[in-house]
N, C-alpha and C positions, 0 to 999 in steps of 0.2 A: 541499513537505512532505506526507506521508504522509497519509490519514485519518486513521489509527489516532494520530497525532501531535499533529492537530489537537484528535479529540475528545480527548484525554489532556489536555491541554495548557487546554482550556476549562474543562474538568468540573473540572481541580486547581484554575483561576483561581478558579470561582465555588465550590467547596469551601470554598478558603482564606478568598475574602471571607466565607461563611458563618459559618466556626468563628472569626473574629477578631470577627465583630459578634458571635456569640454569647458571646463567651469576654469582651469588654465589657460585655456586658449583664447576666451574669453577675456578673460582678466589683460592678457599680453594684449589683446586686439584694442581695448578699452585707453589700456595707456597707449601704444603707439599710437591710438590716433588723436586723445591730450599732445601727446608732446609735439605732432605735426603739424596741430593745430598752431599752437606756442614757436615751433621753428619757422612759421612763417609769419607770425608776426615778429619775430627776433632778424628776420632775411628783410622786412619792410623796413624796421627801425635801422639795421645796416645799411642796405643803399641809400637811406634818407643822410647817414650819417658821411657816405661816401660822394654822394652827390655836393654834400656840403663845403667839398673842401674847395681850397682856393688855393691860386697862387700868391705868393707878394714879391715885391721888387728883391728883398734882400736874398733871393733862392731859397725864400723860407714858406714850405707848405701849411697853410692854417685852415682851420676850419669850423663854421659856425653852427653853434649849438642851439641857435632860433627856432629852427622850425624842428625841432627836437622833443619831444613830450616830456612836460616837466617833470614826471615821474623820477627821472634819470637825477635831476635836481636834489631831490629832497632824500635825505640822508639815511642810507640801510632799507631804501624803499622796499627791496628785492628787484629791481631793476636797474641793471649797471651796463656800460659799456668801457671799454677800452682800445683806442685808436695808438697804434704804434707808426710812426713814421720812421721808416729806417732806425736806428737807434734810438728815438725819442717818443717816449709815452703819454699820451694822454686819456687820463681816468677822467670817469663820472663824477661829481661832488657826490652822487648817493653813496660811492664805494669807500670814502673819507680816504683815508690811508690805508685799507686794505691790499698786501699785492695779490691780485686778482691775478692767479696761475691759469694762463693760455697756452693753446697749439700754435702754432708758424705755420702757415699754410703760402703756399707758393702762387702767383701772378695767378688771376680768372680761379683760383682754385675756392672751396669752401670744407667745412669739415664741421661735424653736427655732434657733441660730447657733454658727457659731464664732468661737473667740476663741484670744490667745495668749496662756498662763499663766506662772507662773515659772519662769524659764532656759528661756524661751522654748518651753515646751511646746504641741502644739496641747487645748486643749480645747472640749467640746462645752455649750454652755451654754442654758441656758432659764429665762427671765424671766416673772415669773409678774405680773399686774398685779391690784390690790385698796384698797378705801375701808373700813377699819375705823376706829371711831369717831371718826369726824370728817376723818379722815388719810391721806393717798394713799400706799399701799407698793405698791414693787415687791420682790418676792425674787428673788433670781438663784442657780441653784445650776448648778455647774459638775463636769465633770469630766475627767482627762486621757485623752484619747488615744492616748497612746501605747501602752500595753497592748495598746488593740481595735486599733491599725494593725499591732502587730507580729503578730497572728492572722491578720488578715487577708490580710496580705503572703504568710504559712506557705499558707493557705485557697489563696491566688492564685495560688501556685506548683505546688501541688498539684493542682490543678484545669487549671493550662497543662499540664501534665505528663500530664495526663489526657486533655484535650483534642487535643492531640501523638499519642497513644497513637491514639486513635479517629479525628484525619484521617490519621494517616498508614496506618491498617486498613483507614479507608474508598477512600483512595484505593488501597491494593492490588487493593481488592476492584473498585475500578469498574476496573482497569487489567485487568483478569481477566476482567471483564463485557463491556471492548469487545472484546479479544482473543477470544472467544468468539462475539461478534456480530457481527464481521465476518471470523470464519471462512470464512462463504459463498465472499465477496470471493475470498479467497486460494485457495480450491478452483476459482471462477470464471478466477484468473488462470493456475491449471496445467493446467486444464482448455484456457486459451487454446494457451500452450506447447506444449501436445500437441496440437493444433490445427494451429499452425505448422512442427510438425515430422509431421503426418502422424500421429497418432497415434489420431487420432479425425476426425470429421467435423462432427460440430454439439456446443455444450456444453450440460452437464445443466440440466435447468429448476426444481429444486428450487433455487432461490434468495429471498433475499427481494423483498418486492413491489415493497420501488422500483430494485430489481437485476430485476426481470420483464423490463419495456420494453425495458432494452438488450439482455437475453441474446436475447430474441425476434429482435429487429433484427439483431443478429450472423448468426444460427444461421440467418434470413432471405436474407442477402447470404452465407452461405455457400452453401448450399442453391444460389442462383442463380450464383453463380461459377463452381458445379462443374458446372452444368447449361450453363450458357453454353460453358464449355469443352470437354463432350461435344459438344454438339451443334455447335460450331464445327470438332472435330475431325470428326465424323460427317460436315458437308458437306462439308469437304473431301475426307473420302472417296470421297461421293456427286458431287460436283462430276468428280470425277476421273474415275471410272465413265460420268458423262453425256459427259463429253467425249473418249471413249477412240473412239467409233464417226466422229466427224466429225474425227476427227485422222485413222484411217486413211483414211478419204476423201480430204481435204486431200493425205497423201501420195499417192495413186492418180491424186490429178488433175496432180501434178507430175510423175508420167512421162506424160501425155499427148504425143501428137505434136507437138499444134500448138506445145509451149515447143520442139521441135527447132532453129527457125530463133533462139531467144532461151536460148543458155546459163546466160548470166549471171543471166535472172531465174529460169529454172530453178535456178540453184547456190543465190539468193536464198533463194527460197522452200523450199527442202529446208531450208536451214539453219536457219533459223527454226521449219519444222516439226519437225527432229529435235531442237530445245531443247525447243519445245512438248511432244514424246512423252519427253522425259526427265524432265520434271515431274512429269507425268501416271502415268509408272512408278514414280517416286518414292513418290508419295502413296497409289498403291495397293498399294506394297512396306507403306509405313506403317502402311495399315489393316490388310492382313494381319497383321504383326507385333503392334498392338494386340492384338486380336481384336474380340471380343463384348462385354468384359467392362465393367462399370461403374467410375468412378473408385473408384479401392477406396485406405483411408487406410493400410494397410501395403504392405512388398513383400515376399512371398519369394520368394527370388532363385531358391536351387535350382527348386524348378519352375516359374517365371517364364522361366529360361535353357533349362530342357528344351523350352518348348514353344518357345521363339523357335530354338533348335536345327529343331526338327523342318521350324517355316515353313520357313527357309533354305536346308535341303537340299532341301524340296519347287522352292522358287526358281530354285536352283543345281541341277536334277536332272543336269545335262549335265559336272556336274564330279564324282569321286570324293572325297566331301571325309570328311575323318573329324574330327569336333566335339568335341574332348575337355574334360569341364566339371568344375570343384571349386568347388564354391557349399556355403554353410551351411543347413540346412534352415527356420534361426528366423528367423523376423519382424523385418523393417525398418521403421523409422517414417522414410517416405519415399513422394513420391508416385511412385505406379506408373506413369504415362504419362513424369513425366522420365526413370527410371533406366531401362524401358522404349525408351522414346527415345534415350538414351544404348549402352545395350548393341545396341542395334536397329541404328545407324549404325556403331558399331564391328567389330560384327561383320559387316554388310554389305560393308562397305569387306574386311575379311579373308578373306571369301567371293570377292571381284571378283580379287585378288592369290595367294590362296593355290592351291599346286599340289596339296596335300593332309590339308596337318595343321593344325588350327586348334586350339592352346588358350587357353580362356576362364577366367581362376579370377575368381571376387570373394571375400575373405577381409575378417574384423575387424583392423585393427592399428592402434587407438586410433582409427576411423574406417573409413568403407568405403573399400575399394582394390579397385580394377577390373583387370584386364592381362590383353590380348588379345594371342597372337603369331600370327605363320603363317611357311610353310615360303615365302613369295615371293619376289620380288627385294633386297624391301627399301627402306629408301629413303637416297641422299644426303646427308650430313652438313648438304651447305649448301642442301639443298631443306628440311629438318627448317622452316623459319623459316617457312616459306609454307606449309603444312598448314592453318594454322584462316582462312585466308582464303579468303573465299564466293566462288566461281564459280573461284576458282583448280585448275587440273589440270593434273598434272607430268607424266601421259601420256593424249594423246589418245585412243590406240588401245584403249585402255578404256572402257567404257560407265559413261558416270556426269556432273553436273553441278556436280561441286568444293563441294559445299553442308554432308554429312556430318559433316565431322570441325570444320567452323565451328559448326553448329549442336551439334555434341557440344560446344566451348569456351562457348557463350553460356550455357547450362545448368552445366557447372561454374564458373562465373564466377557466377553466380547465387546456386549455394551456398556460394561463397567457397573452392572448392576448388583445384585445381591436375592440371592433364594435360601429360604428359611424353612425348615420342615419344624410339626409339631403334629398335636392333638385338637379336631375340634372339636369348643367349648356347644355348639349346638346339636350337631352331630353324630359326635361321639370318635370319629374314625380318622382318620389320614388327613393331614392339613398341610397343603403348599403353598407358601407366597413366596411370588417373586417380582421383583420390585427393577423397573427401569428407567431412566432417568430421559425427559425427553427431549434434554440436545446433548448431545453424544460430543 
């Protein structure tokens, strides 16, 4: 899973749980303060009811339901009271003969509950407790429900609806906020991409600080890979150089006289030493062809092919060779020591073979295409098999150690590419294409 997935995926979780505890808490706060609203007007209509009693001569508590709101009057209104004086009841006419099920609540005491009224209505009820002369009353004044629930319900609905409206803004807006914040990332990972293809060398350091660490590390182990690889090419250069003066020595001591009486080890030793100086010609064929230059993260070919033209014929001075080149002028994002490498051995090999004409094109056609031909002999349909194999050579009497066009297949195998040998149709002689594809 993604980052950008993950944090999406968290920040919605704990969103959600947010807006659902708030949108409860909410809801609770909305009725409690319905119903406080409602229990104080049920604590007014109670003292009004309590205020109202009287005494009479017979020790008998009464009390008048005058200044009472007729409400209480009119039958199943949803507004009911009931006055209990010590053992004796008195209901609302709205309650008909409903027994309206009360709490006992004790002298100055009160108690806030619900209860369920006629045809089963909920109501909100509050019992009021009091000792007028002589006699313990409780009033209970009651009211329905169902009014404040159906507002409420509308309140509830409205407010999810609302609620709805601002997580599902909020989460646009953070889905917008991490797409934004980890921007970086995504510039860091095309950044890599061109990286991989050559495109660049180290990536930008304008990222954020806990992306710092690795970009550094990277751009670090780049930095040394491409150093490591110069300088590994360099010694080999140098290597080659150092060991160019005690090779010919080597061969000088193998025509000395005294191997006359010892053919054999003389044939020995020559043999081994003309491997050795084919190496060693190799590697300094190699560096010449590099040159001087630094790993560099593009290639262009057209004057990358002019100058390895010019080493070649410097190489080959003893042949008339004429180098015909079709290259594009724009920048490849490819490294320059393989394709380098690659046109280096192709064309060396078409130098060795060719009587005079050598064309080189490299062209775009959905990918780089390479095709080198010459005016040579050519080669064998069923020798074609055995070309990319290392040490292998189809003729001795040619200077060279069969390595060339192996090491040209390890490199396009590398890029995933494909090299084709045949005959050219203009030419007559040796035809190589090889074909690379230009994002890896």
């Amino acid at each position: 899973m993604s980052l950008r997935k993950r944090l999406g995926r968290g920040l919605i979780a704990v969103l959600g749980a947010i807006f659902i505890l708030h949108w409860i808490a909410a809801d609770w706060i909305i009725r409690s303060a319905a119903e406080k609203q409602m229990a104080n007007r049920l604590a007014d209509d109670g003292y009004s009811l309590l205020e109202s009693l009287a005494y009479s001569d017979a020790d008998q508590v009464a009390f008048n339901s005058f200044h009472i709101s007729s409400v209480y009057n009119r039958r199943l209104s949803g507004h009911y009271y009931l006055v209990k004086v010590d053992a004796q009841a008195y209901p609302s006419p709205s309650l008909l003969d409903f027994p309206l099920a009360v709490e006992a609540v004790g002298p100055e005491q009160s108690m806030l509950y619900h209860a369920a009224g006629p045809e089963k209505t909920p109501l909100l009820v509050l019992t009021l407790g009091a000792v007028r002369f002589g006699h313990r009353i409780n009033i209970s004044v009651a009211e329905d429900l169902s009014a404040v629930d159906h507002d409420i319900t509308a309140i509830r609905v409205a407010y999810l609806g609302l609620t709805l409206l601002i997580l599902f803004s909020a989460i646009g807006l953070l889905r917008w906020d991490i797409q934004r914040a980890l921007s970086p990332l995504a510039t860091v990972r095309a950044e890599l991409e061109q990286v991989a293809g050559g495109g660049r060398q180290h990536i930008g350091s304008e990222v954020p600080a806990e992306v710092q660490p690795l970009v550094e590390e990277i751009n670090h182990l780049l930095e040394l890979v491409a150093r490591r690889l110069q300088q590994s090419r360099t010694a080999m250069g140098n290597l080659a150089h150092a060991l160019k003066s005690p090779m010919a020595l080597l061969l000088r001591t193998g025509e000395d006289p005294h191997f006359d009486g010892r053919p054999d080890l003389r044939s020995r030793l020559d043999e081994q030493s003309q491997a050795i100086r084919h190496c060693i010609e190799r590697e300094l064929k190699r560096a010449r062809i590099a040159g001087d230059q630094q790993a560099a993260p593009a290639f262009n070919p057209h004057n990358e092919i002019i100058a390895l033209k010019k080493t070649l014929r410097a190489i080959y001075a003893d042949k008339p060779l004429d180098i015909q080149v079709t290259a594009p002028k724009q920048l490849l994002h490819f490294d320059r020591e393989d394709l380098m490498e690659v046109l280096g051995n192709l064309l060396d090999n078409a130098c060795k073979w060719a009587k005079q004409r050598i064309d080189v094109e490299l062209a775009l056609e959905g990918g780089v295409v390479i095709r080198v031909a010459d005016d040579g002999p050519g080669c064998q349909n069923e020798d074609l098999a055995y070309l990319t194999q290392r040490g292998r050579r189809l003729d001795e009497s040619v200077q060279g150690h069969g390595l060339g066009l192996g090491i040209v297949s390890d490199i396009v195998n590398t890029y995933h590419g494909a090299i084709y040998f045949g005959r050219s149709k203009v030419l007559g002689g040796f035809l190589v294409t090889v074909s690379l594809p230009l994002h890896r």
